[in-house]
N, CA, C and O atoms as a CHARMM CRD file, in Angstrom:
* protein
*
  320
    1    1 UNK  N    -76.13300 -70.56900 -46.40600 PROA 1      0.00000
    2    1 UNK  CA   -74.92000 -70.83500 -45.66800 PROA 1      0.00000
    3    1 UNK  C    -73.87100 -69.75800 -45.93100 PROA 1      0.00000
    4    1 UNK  O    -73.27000 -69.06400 -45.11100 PROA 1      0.00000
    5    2 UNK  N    -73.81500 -69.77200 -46.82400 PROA 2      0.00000
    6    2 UNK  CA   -72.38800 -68.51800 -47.54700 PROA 2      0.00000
    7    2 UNK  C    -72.85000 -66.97800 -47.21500 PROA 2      0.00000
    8    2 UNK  O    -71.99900 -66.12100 -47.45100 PROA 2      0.00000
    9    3 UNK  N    -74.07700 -66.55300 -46.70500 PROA 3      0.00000
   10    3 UNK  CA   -74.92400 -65.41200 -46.46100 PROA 3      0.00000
   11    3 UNK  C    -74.59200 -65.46500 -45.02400 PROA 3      0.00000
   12    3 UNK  O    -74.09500 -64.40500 -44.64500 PROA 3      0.00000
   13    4 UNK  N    -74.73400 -66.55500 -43.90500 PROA 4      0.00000
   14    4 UNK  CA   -74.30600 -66.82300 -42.59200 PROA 4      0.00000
   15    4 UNK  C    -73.05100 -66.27300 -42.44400 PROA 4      0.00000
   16    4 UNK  O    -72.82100 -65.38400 -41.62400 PROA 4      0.00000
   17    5 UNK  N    -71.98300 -66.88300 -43.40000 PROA 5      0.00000
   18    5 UNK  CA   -70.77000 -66.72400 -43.18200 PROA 5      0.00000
   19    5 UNK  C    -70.51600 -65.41500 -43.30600 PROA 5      0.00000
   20    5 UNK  O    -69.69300 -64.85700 -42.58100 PROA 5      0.00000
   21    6 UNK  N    -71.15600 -64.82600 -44.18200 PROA 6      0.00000
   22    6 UNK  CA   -70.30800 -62.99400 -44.60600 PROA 6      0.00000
   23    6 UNK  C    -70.80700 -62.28600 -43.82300 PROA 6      0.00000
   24    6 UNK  O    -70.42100 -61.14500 -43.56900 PROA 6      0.00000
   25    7 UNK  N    -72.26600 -63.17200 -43.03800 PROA 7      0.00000
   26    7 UNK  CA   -72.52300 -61.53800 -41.97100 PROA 7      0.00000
   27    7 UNK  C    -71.78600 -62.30500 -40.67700 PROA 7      0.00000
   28    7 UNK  O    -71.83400 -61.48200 -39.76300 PROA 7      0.00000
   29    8 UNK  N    -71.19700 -63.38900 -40.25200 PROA 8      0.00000
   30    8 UNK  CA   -70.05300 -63.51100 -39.27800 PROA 8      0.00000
   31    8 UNK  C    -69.11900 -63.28300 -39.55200 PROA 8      0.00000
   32    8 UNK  O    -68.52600 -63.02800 -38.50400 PROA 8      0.00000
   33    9 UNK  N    -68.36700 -63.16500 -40.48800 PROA 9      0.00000
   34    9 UNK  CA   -67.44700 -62.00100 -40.68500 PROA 9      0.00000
   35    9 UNK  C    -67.38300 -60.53400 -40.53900 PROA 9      0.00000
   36    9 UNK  O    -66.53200 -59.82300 -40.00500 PROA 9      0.00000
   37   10 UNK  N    -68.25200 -60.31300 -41.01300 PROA 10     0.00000
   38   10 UNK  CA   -68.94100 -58.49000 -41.17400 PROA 10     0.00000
   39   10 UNK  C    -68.81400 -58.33300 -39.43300 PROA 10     0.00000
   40   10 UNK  O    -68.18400 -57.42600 -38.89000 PROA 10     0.00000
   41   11 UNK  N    -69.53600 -59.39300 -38.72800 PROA 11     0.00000
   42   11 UNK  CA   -69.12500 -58.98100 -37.24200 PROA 11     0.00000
   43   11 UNK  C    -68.36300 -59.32300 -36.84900 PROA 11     0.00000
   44   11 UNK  O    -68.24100 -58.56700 -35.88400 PROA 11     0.00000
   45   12 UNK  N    -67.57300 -60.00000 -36.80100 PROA 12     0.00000
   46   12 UNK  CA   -66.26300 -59.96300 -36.68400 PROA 12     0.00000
   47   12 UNK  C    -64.94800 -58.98300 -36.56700 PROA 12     0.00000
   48   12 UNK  O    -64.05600 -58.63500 -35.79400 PROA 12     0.00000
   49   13 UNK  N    -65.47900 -58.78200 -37.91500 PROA 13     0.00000
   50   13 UNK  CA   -64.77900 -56.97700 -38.33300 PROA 13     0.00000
   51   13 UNK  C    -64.84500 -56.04600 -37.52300 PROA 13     0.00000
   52   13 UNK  O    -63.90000 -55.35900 -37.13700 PROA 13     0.00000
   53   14 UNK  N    -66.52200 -55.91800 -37.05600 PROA 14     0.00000
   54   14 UNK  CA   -67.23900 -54.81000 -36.21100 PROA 14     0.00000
   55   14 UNK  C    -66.67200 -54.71800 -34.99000 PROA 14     0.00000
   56   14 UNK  O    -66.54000 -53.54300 -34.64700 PROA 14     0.00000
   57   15 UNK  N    -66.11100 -55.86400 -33.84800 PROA 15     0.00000
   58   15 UNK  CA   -65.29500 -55.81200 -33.14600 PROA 15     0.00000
   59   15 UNK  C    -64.28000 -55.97300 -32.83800 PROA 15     0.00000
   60   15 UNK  O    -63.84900 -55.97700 -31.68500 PROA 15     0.00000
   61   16 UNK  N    -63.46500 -56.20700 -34.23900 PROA 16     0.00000
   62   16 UNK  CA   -62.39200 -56.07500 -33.73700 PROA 16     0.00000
   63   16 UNK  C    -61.30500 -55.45300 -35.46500 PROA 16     0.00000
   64   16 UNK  O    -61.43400 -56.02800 -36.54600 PROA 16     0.00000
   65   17 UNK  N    -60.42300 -54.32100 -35.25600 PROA 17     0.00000
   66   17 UNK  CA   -59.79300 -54.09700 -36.59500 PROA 17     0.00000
   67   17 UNK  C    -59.09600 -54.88200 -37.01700 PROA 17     0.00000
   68   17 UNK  O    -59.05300 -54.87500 -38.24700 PROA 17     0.00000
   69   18 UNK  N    -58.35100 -55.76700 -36.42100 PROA 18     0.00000
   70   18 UNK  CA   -57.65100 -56.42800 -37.47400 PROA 18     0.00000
   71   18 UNK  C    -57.98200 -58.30800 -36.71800 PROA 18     0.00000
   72   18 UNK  O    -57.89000 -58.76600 -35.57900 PROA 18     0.00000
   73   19 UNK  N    -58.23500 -58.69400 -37.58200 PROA 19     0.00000
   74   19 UNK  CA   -58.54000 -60.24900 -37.84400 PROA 19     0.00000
   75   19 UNK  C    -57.46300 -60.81500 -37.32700 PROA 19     0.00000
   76   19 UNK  O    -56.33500 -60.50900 -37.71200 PROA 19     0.00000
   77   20 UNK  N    -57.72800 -61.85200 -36.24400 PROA 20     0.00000
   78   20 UNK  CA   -56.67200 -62.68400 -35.88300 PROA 20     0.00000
   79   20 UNK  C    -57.29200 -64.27200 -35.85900 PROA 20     0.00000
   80   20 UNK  O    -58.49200 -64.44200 -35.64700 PROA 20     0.00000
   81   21 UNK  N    -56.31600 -65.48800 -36.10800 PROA 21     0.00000
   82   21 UNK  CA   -56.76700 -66.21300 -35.83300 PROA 21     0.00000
   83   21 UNK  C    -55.79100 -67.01400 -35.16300 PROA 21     0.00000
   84   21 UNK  O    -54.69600 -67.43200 -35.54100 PROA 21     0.00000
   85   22 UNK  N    -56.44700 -67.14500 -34.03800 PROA 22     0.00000
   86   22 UNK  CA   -55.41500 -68.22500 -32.76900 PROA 22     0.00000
   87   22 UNK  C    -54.63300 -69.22000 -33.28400 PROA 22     0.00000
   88   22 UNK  O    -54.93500 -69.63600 -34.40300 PROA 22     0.00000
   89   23 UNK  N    -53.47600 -69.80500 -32.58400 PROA 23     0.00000
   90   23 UNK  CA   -52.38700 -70.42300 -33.19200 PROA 23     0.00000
   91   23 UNK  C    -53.31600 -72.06500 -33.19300 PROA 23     0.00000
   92   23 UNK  O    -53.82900 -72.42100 -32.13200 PROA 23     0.00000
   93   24 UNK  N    -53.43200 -72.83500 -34.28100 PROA 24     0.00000
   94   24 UNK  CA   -53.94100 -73.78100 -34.38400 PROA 24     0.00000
   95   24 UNK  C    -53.02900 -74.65200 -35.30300 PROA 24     0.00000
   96   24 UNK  O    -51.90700 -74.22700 -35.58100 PROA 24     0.00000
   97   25 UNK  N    -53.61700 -76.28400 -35.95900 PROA 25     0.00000
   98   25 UNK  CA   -52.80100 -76.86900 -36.72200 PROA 25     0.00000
   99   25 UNK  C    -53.85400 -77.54800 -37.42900 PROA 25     0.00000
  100   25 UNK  O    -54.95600 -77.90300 -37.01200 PROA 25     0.00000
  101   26 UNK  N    -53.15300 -77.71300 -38.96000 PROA 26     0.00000
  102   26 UNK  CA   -53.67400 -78.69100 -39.45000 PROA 26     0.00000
  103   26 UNK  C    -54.05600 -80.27900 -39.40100 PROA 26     0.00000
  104   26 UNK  O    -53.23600 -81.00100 -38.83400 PROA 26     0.00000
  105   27 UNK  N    -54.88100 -80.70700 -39.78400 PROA 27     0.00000
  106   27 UNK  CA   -54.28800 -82.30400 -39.37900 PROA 27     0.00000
  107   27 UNK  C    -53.60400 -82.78400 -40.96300 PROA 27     0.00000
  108   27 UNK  O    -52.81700 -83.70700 -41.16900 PROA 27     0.00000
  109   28 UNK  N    -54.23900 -81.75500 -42.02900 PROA 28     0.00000
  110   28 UNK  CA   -53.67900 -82.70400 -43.00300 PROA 28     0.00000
  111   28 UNK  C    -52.50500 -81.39400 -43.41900 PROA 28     0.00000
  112   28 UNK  O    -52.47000 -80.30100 -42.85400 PROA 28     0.00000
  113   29 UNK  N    -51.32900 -81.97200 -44.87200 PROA 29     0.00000
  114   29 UNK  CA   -50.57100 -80.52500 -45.23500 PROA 29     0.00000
  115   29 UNK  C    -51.60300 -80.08700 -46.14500 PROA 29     0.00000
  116   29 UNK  O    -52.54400 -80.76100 -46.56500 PROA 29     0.00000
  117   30 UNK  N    -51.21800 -78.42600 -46.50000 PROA 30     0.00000
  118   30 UNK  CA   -51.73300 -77.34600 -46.78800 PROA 30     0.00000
  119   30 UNK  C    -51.16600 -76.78600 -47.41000 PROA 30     0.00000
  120   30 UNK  O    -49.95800 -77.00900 -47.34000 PROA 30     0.00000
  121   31 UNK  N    -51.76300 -75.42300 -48.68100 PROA 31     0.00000
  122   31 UNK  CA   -50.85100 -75.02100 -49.26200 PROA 31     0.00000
  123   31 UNK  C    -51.79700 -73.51300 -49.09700 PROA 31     0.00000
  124   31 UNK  O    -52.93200 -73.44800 -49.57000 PROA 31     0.00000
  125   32 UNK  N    -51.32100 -72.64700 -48.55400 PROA 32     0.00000
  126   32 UNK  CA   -52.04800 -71.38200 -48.30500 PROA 32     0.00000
  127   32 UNK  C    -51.62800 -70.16400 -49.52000 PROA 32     0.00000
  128   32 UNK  O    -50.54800 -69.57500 -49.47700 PROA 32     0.00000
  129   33 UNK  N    -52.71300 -69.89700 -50.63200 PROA 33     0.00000
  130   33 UNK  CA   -51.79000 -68.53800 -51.17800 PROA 33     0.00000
  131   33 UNK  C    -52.86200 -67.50100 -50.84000 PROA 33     0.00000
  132   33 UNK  O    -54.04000 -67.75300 -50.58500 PROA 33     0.00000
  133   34 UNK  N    -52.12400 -65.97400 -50.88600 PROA 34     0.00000
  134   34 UNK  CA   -52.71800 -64.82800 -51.21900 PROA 34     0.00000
  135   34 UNK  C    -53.32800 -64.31200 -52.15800 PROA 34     0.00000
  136   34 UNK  O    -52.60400 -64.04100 -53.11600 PROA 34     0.00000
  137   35 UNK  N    -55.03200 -63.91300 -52.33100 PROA 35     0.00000
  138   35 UNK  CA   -54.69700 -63.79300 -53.58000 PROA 35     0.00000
  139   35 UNK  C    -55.37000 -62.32100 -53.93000 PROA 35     0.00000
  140   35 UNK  O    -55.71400 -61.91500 -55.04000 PROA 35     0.00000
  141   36 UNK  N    -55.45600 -61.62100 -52.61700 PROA 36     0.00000
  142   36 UNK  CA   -55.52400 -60.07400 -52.38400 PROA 36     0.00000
  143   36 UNK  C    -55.67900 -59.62900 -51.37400 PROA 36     0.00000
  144   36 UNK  O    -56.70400 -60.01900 -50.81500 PROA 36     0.00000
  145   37 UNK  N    -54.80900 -58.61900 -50.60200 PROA 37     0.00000
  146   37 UNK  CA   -54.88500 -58.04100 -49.45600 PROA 37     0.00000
  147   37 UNK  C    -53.48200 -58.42600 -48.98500 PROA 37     0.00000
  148   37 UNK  O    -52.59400 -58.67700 -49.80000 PROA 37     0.00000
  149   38 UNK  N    -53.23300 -58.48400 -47.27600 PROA 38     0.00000
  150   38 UNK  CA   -51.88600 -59.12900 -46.60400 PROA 38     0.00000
  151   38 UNK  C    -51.86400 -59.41600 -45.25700 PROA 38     0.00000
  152   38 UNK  O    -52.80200 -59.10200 -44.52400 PROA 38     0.00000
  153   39 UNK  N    -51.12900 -59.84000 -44.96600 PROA 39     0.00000
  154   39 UNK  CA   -51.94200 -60.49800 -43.67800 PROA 39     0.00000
  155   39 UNK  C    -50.32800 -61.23700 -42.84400 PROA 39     0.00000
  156   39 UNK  O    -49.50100 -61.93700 -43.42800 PROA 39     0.00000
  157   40 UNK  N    -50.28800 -60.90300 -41.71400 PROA 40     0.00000
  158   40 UNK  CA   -48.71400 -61.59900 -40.84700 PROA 40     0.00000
  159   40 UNK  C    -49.43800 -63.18900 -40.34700 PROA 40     0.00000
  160   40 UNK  O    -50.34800 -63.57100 -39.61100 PROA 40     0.00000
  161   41 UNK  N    -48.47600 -63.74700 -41.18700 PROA 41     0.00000
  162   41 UNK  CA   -48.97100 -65.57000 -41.05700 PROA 41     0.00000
  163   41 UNK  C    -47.62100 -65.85900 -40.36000 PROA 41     0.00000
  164   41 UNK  O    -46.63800 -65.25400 -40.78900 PROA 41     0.00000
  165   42 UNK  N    -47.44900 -66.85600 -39.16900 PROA 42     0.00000
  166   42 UNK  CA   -46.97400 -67.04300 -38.27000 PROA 42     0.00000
  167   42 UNK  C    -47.24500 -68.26000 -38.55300 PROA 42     0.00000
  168   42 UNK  O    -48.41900 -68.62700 -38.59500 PROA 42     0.00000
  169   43 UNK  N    -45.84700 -69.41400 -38.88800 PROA 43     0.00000
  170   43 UNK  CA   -45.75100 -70.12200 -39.09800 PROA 43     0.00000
  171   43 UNK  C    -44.73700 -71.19900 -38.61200 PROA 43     0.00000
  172   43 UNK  O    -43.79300 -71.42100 -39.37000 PROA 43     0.00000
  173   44 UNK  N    -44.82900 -72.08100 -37.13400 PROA 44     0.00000
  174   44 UNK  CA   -44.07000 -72.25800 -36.08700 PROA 44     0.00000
  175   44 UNK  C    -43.08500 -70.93800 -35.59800 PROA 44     0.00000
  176   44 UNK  O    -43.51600 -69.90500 -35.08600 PROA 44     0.00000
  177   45 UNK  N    -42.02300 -71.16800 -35.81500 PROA 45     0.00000
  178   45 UNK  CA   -41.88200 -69.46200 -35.16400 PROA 45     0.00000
  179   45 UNK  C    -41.57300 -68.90500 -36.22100 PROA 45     0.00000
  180   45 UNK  O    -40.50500 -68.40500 -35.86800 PROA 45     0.00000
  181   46 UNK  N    -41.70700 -68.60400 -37.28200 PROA 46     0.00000
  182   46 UNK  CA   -41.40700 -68.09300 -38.48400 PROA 46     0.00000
  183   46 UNK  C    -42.28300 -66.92600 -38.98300 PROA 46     0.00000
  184   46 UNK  O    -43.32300 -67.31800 -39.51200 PROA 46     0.00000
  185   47 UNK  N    -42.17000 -66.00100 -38.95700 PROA 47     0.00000
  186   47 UNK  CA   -43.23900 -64.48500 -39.36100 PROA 47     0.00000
  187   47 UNK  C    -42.90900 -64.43900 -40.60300 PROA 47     0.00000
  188   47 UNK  O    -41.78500 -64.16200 -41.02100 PROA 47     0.00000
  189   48 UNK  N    -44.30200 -64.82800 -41.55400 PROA 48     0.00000
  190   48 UNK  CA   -44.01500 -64.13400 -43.20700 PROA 48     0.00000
  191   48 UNK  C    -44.94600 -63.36400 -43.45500 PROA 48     0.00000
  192   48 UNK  O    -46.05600 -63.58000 -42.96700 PROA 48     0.00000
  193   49 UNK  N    -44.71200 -62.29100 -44.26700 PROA 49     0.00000
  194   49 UNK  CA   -46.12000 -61.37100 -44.80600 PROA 49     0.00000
  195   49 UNK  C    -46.22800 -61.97400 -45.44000 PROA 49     0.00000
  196   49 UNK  O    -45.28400 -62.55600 -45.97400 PROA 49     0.00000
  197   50 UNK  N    -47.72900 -62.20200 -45.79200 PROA 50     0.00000
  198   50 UNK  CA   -48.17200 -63.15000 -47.00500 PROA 50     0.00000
  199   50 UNK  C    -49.00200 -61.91200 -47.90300 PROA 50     0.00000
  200   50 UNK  O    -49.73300 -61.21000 -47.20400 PROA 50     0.00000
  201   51 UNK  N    -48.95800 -61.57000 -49.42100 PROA 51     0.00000
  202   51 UNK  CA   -49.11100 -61.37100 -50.01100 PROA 51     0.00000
  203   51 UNK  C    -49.46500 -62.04600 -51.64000 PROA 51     0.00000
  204   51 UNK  O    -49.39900 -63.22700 -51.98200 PROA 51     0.00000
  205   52 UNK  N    -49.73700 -61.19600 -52.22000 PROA 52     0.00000
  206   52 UNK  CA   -50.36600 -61.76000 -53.50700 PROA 52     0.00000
  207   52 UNK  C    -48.58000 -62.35800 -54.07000 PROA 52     0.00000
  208   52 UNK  O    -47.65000 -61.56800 -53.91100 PROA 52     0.00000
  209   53 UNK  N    -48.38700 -63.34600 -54.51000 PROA 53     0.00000
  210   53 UNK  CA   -47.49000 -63.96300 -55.10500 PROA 53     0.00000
  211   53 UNK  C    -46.95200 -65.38600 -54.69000 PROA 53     0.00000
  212   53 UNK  O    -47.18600 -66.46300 -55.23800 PROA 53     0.00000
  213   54 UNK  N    -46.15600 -65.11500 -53.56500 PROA 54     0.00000
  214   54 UNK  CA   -45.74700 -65.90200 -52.90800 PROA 54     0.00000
  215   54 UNK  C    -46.84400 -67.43900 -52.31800 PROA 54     0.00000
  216   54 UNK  O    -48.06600 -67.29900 -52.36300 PROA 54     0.00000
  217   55 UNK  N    -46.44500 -68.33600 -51.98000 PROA 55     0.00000
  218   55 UNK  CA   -47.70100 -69.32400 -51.36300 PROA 55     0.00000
  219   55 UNK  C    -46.74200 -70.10400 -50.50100 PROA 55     0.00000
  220   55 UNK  O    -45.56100 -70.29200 -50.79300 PROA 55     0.00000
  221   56 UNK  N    -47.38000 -70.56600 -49.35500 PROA 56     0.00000
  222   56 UNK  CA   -46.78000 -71.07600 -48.03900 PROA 56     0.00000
  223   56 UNK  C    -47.23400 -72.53100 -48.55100 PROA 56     0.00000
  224   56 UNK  O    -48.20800 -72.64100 -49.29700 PROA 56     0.00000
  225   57 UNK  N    -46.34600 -73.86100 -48.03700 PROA 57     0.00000
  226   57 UNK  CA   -46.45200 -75.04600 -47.94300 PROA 57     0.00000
  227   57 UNK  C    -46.37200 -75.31700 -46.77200 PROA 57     0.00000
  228   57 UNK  O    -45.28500 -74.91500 -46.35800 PROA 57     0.00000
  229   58 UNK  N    -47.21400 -76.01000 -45.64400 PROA 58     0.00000
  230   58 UNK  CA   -47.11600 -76.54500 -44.45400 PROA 58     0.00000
  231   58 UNK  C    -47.48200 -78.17700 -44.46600 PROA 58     0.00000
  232   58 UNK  O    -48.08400 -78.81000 -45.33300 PROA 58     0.00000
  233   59 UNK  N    -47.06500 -78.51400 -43.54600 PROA 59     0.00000
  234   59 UNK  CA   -46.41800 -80.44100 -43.46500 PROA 59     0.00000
  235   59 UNK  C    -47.83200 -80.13900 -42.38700 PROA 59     0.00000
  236   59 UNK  O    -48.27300 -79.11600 -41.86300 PROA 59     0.00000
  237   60 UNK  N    -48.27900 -81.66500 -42.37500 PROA 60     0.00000
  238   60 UNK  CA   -49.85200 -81.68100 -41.23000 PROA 60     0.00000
  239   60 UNK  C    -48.99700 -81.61200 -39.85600 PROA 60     0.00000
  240   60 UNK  O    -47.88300 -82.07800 -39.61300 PROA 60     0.00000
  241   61 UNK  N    -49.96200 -80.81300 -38.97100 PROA 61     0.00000
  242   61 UNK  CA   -49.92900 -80.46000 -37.69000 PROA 61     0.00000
  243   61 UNK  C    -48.70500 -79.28900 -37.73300 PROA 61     0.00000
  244   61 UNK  O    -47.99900 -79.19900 -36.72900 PROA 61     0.00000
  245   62 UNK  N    -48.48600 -78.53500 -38.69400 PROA 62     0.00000
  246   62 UNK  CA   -47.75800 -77.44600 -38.56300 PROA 62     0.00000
  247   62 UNK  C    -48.24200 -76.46700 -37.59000 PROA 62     0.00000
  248   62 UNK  O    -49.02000 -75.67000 -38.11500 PROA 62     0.00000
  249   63 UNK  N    -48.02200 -76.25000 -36.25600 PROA 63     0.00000
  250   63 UNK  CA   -48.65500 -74.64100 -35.82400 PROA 63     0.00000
  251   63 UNK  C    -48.28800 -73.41100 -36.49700 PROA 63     0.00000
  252   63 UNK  O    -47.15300 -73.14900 -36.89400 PROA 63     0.00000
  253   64 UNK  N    -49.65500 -72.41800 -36.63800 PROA 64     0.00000
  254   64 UNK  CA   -50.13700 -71.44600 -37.59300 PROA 64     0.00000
  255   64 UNK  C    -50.99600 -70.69800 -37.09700 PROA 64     0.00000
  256   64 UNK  O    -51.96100 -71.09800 -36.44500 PROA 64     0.00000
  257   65 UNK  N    -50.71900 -69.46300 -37.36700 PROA 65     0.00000
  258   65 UNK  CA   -51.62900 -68.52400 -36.95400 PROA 65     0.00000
  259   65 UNK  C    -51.97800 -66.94500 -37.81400 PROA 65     0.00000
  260   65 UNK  O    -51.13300 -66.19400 -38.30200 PROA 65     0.00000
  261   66 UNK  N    -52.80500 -66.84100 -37.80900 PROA 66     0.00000
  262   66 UNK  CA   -53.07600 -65.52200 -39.19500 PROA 66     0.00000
  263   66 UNK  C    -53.66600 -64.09400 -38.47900 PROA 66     0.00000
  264   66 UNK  O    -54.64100 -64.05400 -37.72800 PROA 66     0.00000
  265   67 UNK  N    -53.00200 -63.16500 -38.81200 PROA 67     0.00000
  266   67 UNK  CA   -53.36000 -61.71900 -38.33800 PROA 67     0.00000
  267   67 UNK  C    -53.75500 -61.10700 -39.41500 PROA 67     0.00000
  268   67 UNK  O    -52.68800 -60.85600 -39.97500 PROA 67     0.00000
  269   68 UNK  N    -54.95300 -60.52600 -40.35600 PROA 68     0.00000
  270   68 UNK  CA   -55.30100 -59.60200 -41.32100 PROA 68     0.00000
  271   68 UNK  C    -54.92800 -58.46200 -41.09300 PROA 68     0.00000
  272   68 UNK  O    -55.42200 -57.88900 -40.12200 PROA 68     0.00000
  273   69 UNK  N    -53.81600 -57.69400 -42.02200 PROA 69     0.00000
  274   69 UNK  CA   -53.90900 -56.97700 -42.19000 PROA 69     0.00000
  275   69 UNK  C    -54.56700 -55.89200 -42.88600 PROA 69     0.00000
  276   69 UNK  O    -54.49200 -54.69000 -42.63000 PROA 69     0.00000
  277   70 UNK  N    -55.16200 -56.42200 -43.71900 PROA 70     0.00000
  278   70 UNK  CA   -56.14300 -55.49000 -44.84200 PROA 70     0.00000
  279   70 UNK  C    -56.86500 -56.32000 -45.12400 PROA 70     0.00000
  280   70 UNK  O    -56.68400 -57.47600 -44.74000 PROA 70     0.00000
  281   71 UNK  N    -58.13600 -55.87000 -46.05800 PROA 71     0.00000
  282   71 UNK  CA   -59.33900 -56.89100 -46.41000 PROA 71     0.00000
  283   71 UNK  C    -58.35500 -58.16500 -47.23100 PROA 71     0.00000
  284   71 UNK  O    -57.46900 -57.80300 -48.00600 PROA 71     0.00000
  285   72 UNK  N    -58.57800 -59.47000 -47.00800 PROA 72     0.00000
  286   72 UNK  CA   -57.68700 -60.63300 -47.66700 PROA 72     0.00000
  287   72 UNK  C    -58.92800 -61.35000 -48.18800 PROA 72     0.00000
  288   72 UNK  O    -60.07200 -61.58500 -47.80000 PROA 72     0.00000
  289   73 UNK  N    -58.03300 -61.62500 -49.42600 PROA 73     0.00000
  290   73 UNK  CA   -58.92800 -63.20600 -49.65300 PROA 73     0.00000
  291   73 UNK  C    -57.18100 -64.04100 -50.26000 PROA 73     0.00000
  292   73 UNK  O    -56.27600 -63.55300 -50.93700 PROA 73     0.00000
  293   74 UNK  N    -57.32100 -65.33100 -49.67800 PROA 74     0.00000
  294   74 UNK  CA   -56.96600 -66.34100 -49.63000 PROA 74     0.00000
  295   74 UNK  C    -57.61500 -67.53000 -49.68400 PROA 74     0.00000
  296   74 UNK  O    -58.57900 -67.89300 -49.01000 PROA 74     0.00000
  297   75 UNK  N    -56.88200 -68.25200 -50.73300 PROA 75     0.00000
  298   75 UNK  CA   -57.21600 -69.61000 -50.69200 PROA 75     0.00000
  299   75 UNK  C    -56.04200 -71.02200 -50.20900 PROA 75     0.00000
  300   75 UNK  O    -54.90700 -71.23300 -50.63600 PROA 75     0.00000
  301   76 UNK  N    -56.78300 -71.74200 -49.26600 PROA 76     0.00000
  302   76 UNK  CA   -56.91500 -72.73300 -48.03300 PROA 76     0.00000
  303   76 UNK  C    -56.62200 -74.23500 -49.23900 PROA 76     0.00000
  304   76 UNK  O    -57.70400 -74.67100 -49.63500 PROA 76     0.00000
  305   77 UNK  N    -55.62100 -74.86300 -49.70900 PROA 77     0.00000
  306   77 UNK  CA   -55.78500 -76.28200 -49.96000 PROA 77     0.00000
  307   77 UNK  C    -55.27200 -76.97900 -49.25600 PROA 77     0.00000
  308   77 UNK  O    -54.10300 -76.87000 -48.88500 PROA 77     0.00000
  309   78 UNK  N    -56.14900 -77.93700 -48.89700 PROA 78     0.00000
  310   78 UNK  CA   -55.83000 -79.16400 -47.77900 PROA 78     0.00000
  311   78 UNK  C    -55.28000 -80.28700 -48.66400 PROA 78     0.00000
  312   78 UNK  O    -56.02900 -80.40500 -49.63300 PROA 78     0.00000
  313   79 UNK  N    -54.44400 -81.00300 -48.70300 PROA 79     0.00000
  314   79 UNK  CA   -53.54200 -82.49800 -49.41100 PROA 79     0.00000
  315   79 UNK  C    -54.17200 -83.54100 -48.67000 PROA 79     0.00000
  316   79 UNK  O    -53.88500 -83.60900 -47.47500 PROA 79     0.00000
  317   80 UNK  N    -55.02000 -84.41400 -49.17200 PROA 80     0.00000
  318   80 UNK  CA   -54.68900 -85.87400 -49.05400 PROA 80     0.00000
  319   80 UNK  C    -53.74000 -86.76500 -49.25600 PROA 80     0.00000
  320   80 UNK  O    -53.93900 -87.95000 -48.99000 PROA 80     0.00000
């Protein structure tokens, strides 16, 4: 499964330079941090660079949307 995922990414990459992901929402809240690379996170109308430090809190059904700027890894926690 995790071998699936990195070569749909890898193509991903291949067509297109910078990573976007369409404006969507959570159903539950979320706590998004950076934890290498940077990336313009669009957060109702709010533009933050997200970088290594900082971490975003979103309330469920926040609209959100993520543009990579450089290779990222981030980690995604969902709240019950």
């Amino acid at each position: 499964m995790l071998r699936s995922a990195q070569n749909s990414l890898s193509e991903a990459r291949s067509k297109r330079s910078k990573l976007e992901d369409k404006e969507h929402v959570s159903p539950l809240p979320a706590i998004i941090q950076f934890i290498k690379g940077e990336a313009k996170l669009t957060v109702e109308e709010e533009v933050v660079i997200g970088k290594l430090g900082p971490w975003i809190q979103m309330t469920a059904k926040t609209p959100h949307s993520i543009e990579v700027q450089t290779p990222l890894v981030m980690l995604l926690t969902l709240l019950k």
